[in-house]
C-alpha positions as CSV (number, residue, x, y, z in Angstrom):
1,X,-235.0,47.3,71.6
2,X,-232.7,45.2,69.2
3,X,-229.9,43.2,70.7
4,X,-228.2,41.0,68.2
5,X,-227.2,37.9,68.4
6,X,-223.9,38.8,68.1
7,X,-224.2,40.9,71.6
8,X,-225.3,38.4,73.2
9,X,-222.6,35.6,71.8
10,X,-219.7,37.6,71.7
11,X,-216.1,36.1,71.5
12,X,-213.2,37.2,74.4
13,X,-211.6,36.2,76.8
14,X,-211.9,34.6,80.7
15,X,-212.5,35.1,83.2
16,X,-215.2,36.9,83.5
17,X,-217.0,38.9,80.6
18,X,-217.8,42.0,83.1
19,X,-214.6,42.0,85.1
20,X,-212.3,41.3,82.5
21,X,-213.5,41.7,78.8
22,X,-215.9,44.7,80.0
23,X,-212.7,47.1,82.1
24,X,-210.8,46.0,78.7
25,X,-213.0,47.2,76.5
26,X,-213.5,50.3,78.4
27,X,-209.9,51.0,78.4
28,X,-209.5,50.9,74.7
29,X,-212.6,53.5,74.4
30,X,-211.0,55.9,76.6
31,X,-207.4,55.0,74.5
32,X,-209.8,56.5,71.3
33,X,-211.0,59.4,72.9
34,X,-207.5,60.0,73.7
35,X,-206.5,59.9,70.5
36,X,-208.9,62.5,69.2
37,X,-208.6,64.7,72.5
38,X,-206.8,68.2,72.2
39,X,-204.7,68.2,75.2
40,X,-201.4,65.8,75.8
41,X,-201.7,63.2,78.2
42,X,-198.2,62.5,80.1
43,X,-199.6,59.4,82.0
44,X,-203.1,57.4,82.6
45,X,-205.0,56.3,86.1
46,X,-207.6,53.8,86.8
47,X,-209.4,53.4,89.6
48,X,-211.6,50.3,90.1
49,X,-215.7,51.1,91.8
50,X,-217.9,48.4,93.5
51,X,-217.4,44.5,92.4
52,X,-214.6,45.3,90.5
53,X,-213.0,46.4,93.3
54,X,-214.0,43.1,95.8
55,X,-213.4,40.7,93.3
56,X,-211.3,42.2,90.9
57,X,-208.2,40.6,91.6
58,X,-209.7,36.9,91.4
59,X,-210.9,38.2,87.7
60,X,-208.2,39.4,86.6
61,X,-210.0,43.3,86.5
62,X,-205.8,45.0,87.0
63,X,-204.5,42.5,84.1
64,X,-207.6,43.7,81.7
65,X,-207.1,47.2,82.3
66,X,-203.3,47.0,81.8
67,X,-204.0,45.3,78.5
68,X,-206.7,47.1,77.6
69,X,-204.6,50.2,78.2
70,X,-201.7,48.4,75.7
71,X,-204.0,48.4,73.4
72,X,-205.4,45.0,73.6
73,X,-209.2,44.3,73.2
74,X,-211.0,40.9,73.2
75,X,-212.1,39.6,70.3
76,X,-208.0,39.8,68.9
77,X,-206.7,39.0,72.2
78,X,-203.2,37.1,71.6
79,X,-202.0,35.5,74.5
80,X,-198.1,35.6,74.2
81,X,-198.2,39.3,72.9
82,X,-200.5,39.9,75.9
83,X,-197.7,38.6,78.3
84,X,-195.1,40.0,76.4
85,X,-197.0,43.5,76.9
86,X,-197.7,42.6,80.7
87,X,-194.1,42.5,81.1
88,X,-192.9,46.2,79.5
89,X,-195.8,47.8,81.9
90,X,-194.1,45.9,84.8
91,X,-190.7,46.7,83.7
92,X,-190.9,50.4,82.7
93,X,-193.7,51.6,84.4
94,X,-195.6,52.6,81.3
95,X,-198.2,51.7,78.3
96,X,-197.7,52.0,74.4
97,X,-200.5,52.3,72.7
98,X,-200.8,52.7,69.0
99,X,-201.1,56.0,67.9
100,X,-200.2,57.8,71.1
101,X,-197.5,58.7,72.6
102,X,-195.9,56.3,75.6
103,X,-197.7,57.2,78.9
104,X,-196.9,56.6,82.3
105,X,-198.9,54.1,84.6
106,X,-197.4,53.0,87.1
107,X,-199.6,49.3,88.2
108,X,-199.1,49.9,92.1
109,X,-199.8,53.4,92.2
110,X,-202.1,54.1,89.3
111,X,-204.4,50.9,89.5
112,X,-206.5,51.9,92.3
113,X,-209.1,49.4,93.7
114,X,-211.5,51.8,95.8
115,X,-213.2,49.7,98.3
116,X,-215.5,52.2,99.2
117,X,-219.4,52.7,98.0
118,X,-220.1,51.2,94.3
119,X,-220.3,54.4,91.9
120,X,-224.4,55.1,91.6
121,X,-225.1,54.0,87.8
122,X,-223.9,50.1,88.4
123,X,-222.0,47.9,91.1
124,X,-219.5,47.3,88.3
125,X,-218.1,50.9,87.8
126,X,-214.9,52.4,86.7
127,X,-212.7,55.6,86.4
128,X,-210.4,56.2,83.7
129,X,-208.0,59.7,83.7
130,X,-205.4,60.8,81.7
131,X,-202.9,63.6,83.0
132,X,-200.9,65.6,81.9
133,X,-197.1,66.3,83.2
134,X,-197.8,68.6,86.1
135,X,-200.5,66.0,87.4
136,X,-203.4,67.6,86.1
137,X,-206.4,65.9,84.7
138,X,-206.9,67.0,81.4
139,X,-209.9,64.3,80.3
140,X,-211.0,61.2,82.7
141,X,-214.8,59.2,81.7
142,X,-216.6,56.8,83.8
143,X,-217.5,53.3,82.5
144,X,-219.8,50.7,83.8
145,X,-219.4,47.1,82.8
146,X,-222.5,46.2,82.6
147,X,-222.4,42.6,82.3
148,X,-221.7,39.9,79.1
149,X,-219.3,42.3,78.2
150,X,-221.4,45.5,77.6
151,X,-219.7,49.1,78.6
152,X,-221.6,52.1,78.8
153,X,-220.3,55.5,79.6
154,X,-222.6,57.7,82.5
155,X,-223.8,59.2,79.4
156,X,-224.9,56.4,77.8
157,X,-225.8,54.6,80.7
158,X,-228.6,57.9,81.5
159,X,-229.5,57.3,78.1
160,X,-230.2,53.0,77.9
161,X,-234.1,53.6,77.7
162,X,-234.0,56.4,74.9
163,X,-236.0,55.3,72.0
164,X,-234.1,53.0,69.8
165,X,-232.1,54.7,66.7
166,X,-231.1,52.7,63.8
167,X,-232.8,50.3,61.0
168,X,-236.1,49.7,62.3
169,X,-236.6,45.4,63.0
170,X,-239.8,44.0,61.1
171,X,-240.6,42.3,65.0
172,X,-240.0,44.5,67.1
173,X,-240.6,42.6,70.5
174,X,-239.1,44.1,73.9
175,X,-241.1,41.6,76.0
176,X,-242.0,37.7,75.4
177,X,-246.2,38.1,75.4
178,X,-245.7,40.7,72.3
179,X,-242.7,38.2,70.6
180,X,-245.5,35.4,71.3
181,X,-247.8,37.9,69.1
182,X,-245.8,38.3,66.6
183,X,-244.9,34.8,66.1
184,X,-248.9,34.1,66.0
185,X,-249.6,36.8,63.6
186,X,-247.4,36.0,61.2
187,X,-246.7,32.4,62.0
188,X,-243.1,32.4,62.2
189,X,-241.0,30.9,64.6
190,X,-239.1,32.5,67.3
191,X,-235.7,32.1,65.2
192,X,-237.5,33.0,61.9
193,X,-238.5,36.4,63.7
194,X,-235.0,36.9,65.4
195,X,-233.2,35.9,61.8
196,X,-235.1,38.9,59.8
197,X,-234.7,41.1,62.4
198,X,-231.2,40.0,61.7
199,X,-230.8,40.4,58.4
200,X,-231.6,44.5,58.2
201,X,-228.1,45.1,59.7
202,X,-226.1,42.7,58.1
203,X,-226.4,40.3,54.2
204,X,-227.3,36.7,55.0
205,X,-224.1,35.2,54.3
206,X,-222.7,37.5,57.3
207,X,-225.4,36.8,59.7
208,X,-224.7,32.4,58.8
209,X,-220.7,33.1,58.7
210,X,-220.6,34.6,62.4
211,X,-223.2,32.4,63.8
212,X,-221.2,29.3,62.2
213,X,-218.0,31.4,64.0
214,X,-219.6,31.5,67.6
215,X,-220.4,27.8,67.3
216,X,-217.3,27.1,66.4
217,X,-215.8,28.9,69.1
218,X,-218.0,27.2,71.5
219,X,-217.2,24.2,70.2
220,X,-213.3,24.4,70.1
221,X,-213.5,25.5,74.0
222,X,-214.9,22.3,74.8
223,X,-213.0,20.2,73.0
224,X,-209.5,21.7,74.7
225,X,-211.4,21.9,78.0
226,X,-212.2,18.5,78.2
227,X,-208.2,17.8,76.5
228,X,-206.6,19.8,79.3
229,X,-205.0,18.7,82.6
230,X,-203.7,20.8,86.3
231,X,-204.4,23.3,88.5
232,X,-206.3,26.1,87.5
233,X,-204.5,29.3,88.2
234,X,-205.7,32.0,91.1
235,X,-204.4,29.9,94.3
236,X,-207.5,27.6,95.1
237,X,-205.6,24.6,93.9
238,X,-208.7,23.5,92.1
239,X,-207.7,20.9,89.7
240,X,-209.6,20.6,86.2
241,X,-211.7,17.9,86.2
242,X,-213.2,17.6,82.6
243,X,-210.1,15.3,81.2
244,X,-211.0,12.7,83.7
245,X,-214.3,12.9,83.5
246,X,-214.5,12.7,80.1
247,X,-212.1,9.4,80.2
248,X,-214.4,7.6,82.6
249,X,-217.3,8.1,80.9
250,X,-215.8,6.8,77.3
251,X,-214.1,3.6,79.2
252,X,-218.2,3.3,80.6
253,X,-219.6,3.7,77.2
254,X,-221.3,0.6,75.6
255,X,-221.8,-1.1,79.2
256,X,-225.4,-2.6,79.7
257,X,-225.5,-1.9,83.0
258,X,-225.2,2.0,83.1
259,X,-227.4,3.9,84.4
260,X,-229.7,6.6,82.6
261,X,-228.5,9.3,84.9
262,X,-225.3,9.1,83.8
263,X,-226.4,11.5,80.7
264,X,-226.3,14.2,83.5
265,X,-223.1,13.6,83.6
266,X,-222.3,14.4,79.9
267,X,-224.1,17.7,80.3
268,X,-222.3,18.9,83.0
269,X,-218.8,17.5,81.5
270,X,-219.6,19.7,78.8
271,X,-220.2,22.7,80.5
272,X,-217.4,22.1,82.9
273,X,-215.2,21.7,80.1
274,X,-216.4,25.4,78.5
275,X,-216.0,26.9,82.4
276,X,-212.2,25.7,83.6
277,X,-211.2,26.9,79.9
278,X,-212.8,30.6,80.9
279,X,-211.1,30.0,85.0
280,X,-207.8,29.5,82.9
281,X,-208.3,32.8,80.8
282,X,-208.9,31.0,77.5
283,X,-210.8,31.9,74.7
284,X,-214.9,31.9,75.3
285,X,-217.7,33.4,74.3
286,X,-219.9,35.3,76.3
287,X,-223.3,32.9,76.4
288,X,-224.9,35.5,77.7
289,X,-222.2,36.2,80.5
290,X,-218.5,34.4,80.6
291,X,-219.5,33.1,84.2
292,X,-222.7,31.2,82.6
293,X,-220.5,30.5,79.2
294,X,-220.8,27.2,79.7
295,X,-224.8,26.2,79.9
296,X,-225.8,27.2,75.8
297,X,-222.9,25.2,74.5
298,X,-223.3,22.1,76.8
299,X,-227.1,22.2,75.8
300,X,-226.2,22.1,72.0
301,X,-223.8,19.2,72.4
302,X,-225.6,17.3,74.3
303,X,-228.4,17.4,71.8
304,X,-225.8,17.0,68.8
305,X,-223.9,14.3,70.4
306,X,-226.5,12.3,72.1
307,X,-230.4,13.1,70.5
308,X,-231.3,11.1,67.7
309,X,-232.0,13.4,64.6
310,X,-229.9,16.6,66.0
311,X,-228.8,18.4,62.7
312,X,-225.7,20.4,63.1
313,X,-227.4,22.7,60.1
314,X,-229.9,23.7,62.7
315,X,-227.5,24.6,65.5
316,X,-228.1,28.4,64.1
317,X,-231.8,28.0,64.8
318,X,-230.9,27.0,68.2
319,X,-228.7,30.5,68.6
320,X,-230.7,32.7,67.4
321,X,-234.0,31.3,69.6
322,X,-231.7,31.6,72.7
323,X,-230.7,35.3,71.6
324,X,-234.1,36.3,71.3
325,X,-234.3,35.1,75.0
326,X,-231.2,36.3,76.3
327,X,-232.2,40.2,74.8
328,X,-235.7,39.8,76.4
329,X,-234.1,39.4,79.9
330,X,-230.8,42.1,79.7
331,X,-233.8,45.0,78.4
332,X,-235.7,43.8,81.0
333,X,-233.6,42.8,84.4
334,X,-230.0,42.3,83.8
335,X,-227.5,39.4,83.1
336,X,-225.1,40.7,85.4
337,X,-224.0,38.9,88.8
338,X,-222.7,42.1,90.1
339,X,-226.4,43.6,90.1
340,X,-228.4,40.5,90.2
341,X,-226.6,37.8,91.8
342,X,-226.5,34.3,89.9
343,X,-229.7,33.9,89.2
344,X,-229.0,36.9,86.1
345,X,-225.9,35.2,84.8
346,X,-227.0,31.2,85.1
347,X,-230.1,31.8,85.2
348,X,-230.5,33.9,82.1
349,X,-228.3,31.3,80.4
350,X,-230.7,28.0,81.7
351,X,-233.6,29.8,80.2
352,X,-231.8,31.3,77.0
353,X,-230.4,27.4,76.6
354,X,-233.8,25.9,77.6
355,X,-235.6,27.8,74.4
356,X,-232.8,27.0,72.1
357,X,-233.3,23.3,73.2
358,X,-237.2,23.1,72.8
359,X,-236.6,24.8,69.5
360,X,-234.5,22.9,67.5
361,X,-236.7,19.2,69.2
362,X,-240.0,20.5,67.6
363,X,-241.5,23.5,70.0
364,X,-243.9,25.3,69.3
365,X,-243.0,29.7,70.0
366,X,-245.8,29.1,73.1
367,X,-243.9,25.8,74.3
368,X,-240.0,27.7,74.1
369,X,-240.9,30.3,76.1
370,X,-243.1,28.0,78.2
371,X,-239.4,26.3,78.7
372,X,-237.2,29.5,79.1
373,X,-239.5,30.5,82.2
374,X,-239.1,27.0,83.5
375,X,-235.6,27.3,83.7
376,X,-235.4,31.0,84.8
377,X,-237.4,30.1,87.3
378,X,-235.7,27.7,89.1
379,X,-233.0,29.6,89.3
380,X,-234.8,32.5,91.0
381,X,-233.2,34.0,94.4
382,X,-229.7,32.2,93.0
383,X,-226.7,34.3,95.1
384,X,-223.3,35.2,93.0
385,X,-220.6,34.4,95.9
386,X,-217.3,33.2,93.9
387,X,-214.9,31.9,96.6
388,X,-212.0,34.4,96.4
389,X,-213.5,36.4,93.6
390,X,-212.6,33.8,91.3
391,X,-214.8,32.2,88.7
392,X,-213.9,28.4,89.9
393,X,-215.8,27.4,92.9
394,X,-219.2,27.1,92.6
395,X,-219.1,28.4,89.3
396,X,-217.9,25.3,87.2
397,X,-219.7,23.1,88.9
398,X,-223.2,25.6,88.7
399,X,-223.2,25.3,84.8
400,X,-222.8,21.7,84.8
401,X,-226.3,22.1,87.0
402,X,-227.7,25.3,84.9
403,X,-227.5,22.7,81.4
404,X,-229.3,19.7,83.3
405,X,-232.0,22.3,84.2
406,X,-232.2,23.4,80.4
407,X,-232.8,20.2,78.9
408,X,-235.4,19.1,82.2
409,X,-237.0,22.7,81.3
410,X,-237.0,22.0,77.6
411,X,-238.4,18.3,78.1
412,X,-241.1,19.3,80.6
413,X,-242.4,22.7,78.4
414,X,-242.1,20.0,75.4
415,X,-244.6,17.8,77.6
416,X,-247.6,20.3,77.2
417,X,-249.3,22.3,75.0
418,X,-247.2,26.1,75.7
419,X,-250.2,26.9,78.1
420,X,-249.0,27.7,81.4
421,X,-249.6,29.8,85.0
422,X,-246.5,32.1,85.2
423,X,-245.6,34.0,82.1
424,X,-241.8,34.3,81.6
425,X,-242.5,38.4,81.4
426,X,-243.4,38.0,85.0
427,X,-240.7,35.8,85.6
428,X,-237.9,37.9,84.2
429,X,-239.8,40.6,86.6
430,X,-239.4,38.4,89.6
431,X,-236.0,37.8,88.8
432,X,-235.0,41.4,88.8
433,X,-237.1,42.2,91.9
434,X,-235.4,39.9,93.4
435,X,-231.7,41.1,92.8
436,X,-232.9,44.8,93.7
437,X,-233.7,43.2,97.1
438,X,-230.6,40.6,97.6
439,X,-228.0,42.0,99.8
440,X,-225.0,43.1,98.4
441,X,-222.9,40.6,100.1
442,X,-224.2,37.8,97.9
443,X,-223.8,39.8,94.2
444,X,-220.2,39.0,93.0
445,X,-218.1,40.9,96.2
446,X,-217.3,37.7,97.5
447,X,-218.6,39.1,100.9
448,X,-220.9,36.6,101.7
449,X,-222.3,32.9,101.0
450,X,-219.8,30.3,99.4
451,X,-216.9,32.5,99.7
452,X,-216.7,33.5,103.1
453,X,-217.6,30.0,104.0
454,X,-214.5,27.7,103.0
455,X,-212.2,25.5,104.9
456,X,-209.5,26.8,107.1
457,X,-206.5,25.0,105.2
């Protein structure tokens, strides 16, 4: 298993990395294999499977796959083109892609959200057909968006736990006792190892010019998340509270009289900041999911902004620990909410954010994932119930609490020597055991929990 960093950070769009950058993506893979398919397509159907059909609508699922089907994939996503393109499907009832010919998709009648049982390879499935004139299907795939923005095809979904193909990785760790190895044996760090395993796909300056690229990112979504002002769209009325948060707590700075616990609130402003950007469809990056994009960058500015002798030159060390974390947990449970509930999406990201943390303040390999399981941990049983489908209520708030958990985990793991009673192997175990056994009313179908428990106004 080797997972780069820049699979588990990947830049797109809100809201949600498997309900709107993962049925995009899909959409432009099936747009390829039309391209290089024998027969003519006169027209295109989608038809939504599982979560993506309950919730699909409060993600945005039926704008993604019209987009995607434009043409349009995440990481070049241009917002006025996209509208402009939303528009020509609405008015003429079909998509231009490049290099095919114009085909008919009709949104009411050829975006089909099947609220039937999920498709058997994911809760987060898909079907994609292209017809020809007379009807006929002449080629149609099934995707599954997997979670953090990940499609695979049945095919490749039958084939996840092949052996790997590809340059082999000089630490090649699938679980955290071997990575703690490794790290022993040739007394490296966590990053170190994750860096070299790095560097045999891609030159140095590549591997520092994207990391610098997904802080970056990061960065810039907090800074206009905690600039912008309104209602969030989707119908909740939920008003972005970042702006005024942020104002309070600079008119507070410098008083003598303020209270320690007030550096919870600068955490969760943070990530709060990073989560109404990704509820208003803005630019994020997937951290590991967009649902949980705001705990690793909260965690980073927290400890820029606020702990004395934070280096921003060390912000990569910080990524690449929580990468190594984030890979550990997808190859072994899952970072989706649609399979695992919360507990995969927040969860993953507390513990991913947790390592970084302990990292980059002096931890020792033993004492990061000493904090990652911390952090996972206490996020164990943790239900994905989106009021509405829509990734506002409670999941602003929940990264706000999933950042405060990081640095407690970080601090506490930091407090002892790495030794500890529950490895975070077993913990990731737990944690998918757990999800195989939640109902799913409480796994992103907005069937259950929080969402069907709101008030009647």
């Amino acid at each position: 298993m080797f997972l780069s960093v820049f699979d588990v950070f990947k830049v797109g769009i809100g809201p949600s990395s498997s309900h709107t950058m993962g049925p995009m993506v899909a959409a432009g893979r099936f747009l390829d294999r039309l391209r290089t398919s024998p027969f003519s397509a006169h027209g295109v159907r989608a038809t939504l499977h599982g979560s993506l059909a309950f919730t699909g609508a409060g993600h945005a699922t039926d704008r993604a796959v019209k987009l995607g089907l434009c043409g349009f994939l995440p990481e070049s996503y241009e917002a006025e083109a996209a509208e402009t393109a939303l528009a020509a499907v609405q008015d003429t009832g079909q998509v231009t892609p490049a290099g095919l010919s114009p085909l008919r998709f009709d949104p009411v009648r050829d975006l089909v959200f099947d609220y039937g049982p999920a498709l058997p390879g994911h809760a987060n499935g898909m079907v994609l057909q292209a017809r020809d004139a007379q009807g006929d299907v002449v080629l149609q795939e099934t995707y599954y968006s997997i979670g953090g923005g990940f499609v695979l095809t049945d095919a490749e979904l039958a084939q996840r736990d092949a052996p790997p193909t590809g340059p082999a990785v000089p630490y090649p760790f699938t679980r955290a006792a071997a990575m703690l190895d490794m790290a022993r044996d040739s007394g490296k760090s966590i990053a170190e190892m994750k860096r070299a395993n790095e560097l045999t796909a891609r030159s140095p300056a590549q591997l520092d010019a994207g990391i610098a690229r997904i802080w970056q990112v990061m960065r810039d979504c907090m800074d206009r998340g905690m600039a912008a002002e309104g209602e969030l769209p989707g119908g909740l009325r939920v008003r972005r509270r970042a702006c005024a948060i942020r104002s309070a707590l600079v008119a507070e700075a410098g008083r003598n009289l303020t209270a320690p616990h007030i550096i919870n609130d600068w955490i969760s402003l943070y990530a709060m900041a990073v989560n109404e950007e990704n509820a208003a469809g803005g630019q994020v990056v997937t951290a590991p999911t967009n649902g949980a994009a705001g705990v690793v960058p909260a965690t980073i500015r927290y400890w820029l902004d606020h702990v004395p002798g934070a280096a921003p030159a060390r912000v990569e060390e910080f990524l690449l620990t929580a990468a190594a974390i984030g890979g550990l947990i997808k190859h072994n449970a899952s970072i989706s909410g649609a399979e695992c509930g919360c507990q995969a999406e927040v969860g993953s990201a507390a513990a991913m954010a947790a390592a970084g943390f302990c990292a980059v303040l002096g931890g020792s390999p033993a004492q990061v994932e000493n904090a990652a399981e911390i952090a996972l941990e206490h996020h164990l049983g943790m239900t994905c119930d989106p009021v509405r489908g829509l990734v506002q209520v409670p999941c602003i708030e929940r990264n706000g609490l999933g950042a405060i958990k990081a640095v407690s985990a970080a601090s506490l793991a930091l407090r002892g020597d790495g030794a500890h009673f529950m490895p975070l192997d077993n913990c990731i175990e737990a944690m998918r055991q757990t999800g195989a056994d939640m109902s799913e009313k409480y796994k992103e179908t907005a069937l259950g929990g929080l969402a069907v428990n709101v008030p009647n106004c």
